[in-house]
SERO-4910 file (N, C-alpha, C, O; in steps of 0.05 Angstrom, whole numbers):
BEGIN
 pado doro    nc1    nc2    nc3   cac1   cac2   cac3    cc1    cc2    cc3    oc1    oc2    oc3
  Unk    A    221     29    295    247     42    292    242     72    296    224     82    283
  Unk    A    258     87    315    256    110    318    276    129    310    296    130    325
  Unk    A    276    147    290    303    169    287    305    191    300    293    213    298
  Unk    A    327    181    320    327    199    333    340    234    326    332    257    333
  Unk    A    366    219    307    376    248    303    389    242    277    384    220    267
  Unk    A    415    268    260    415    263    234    433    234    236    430    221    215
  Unk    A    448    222    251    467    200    243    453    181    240    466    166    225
  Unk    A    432    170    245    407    152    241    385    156    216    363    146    212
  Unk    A    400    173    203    387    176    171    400    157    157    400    169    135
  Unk    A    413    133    151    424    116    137    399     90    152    391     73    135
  Unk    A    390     87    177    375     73    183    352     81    168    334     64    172
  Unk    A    344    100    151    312    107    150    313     84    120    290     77    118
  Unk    A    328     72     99    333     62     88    321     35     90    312     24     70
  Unk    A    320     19    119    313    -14    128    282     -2    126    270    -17    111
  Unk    A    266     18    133    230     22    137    223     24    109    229     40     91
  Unk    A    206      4    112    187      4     86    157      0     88    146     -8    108
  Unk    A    142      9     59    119     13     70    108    -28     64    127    -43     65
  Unk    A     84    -40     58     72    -57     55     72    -62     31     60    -83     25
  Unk    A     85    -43      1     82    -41    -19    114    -50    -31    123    -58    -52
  Unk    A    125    -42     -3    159    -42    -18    169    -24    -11    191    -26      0
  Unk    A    156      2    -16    172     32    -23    190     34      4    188     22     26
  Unk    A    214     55     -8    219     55     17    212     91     28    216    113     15
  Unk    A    198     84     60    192    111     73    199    136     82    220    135     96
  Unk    A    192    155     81    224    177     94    213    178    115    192    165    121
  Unk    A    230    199    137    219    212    148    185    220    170    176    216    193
  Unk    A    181    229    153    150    235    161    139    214    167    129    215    189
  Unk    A    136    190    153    130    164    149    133    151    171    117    140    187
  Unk    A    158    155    168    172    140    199    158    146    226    153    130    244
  Unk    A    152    170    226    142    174    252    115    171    260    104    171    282
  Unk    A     99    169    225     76    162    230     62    135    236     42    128    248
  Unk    A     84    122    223     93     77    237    100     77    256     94     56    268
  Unk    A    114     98    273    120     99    296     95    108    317     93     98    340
  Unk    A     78    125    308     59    134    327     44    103    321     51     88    339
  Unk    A     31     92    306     16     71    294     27     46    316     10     31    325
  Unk    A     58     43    325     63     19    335     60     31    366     49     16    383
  Unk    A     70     56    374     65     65    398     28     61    415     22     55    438
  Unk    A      9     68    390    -11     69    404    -21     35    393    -45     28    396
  Unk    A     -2     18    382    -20    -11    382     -8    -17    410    -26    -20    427
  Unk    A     21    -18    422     30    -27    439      7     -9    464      2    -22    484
  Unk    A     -2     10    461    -19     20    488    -41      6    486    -47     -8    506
  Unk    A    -59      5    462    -79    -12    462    -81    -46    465   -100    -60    466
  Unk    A    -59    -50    465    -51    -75    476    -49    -85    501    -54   -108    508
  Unk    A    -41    -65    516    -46    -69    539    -66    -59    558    -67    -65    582
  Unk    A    -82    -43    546   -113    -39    557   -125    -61    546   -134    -76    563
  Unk    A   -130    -70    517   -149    -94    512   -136   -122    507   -151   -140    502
  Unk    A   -110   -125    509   -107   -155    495   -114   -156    467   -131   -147    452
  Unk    A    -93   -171    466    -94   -183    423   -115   -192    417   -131   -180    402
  Unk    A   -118   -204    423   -155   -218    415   -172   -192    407   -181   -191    385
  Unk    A   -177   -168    426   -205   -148    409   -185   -126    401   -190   -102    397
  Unk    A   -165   -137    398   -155   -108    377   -155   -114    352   -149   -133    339
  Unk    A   -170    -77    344   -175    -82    310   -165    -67    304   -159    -51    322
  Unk    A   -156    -59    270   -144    -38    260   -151    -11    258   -138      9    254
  Unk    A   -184    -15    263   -199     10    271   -197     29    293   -200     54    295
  Unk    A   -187      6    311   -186     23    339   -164     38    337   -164     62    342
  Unk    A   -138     19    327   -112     35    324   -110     54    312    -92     69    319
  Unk    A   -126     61    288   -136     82    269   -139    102    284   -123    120    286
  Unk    A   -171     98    301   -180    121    311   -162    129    332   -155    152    333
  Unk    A   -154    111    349   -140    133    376   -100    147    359    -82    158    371
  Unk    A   -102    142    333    -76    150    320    -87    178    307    -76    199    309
  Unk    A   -116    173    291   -124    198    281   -121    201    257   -120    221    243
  Unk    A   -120    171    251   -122    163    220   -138    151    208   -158    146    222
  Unk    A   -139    143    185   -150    129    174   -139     91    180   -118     86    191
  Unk    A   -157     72    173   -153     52    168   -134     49    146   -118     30    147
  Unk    A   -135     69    122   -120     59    103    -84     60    107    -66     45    101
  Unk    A    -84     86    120    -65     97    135    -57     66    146    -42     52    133
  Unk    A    -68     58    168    -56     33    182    -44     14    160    -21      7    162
  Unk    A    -59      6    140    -55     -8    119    -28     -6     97    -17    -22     81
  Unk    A    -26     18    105      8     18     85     22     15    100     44     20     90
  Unk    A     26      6    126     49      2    145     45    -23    152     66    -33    146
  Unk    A     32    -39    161     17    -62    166     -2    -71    150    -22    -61    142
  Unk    A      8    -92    146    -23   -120    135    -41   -132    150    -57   -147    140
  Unk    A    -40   -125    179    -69   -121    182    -44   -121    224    -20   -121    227
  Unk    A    -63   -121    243    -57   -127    277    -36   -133    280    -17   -120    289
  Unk    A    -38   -162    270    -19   -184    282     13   -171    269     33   -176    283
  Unk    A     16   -156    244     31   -152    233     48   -131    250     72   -134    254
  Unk    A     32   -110    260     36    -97    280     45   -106    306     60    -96    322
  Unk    A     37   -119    305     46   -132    342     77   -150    337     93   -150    356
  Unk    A     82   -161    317    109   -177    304    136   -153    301    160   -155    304
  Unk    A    111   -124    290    141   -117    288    145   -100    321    168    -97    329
  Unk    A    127    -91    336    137    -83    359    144   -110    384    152   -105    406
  Unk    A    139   -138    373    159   -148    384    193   -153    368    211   -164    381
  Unk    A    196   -147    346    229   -139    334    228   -119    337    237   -111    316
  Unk    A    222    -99    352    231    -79    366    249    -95    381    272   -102    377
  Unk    A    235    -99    395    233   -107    433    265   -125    432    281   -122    450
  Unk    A    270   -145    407    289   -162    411    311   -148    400    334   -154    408
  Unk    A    309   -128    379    335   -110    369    338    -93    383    356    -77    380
***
């Protein structure tokens, strides 16, 4: 989910982290960079050798970082395909 501008602040309400909470802002765009570079690394390597590490490093985070937004890849790849269908 991407916010684009202020009328899409009632959407920031549906993003949540893996814990429940719900995310603001900042957050958002950092799930957003996280799904942007799984969807790139997805298509340089295929699902099969993608790890949360890699997504980590080419994002510039930590693993744990990956971990409050996702429960692990696959979780990642589910929600940028409900992107894709909403």
């Amino acid at each position: 989910m991407v916010i684009e501008d202020a009328a899409a602040d009632d959407a920031v309400d549906d993003v949540t982290a893996t814990d429940g909470r719900v995310i603001g802002r900042r957050a958002i765009q950092t799930r957003r960079r996280i799904l942007d570079t799984t969807a790139a690394l997805l298509k340089e390597h295929g699902a099969l050798d993608l790890k949360v590490t890699d997504v980590a490093r080419e994002v510039g985070a930590s693993p744990a970082t990956f971990y409050q937004y996702f429960a692990d890849v696959e979780d990642a790849i589910l929600a940028l395909a409900t992107d894709l269908v909403v």
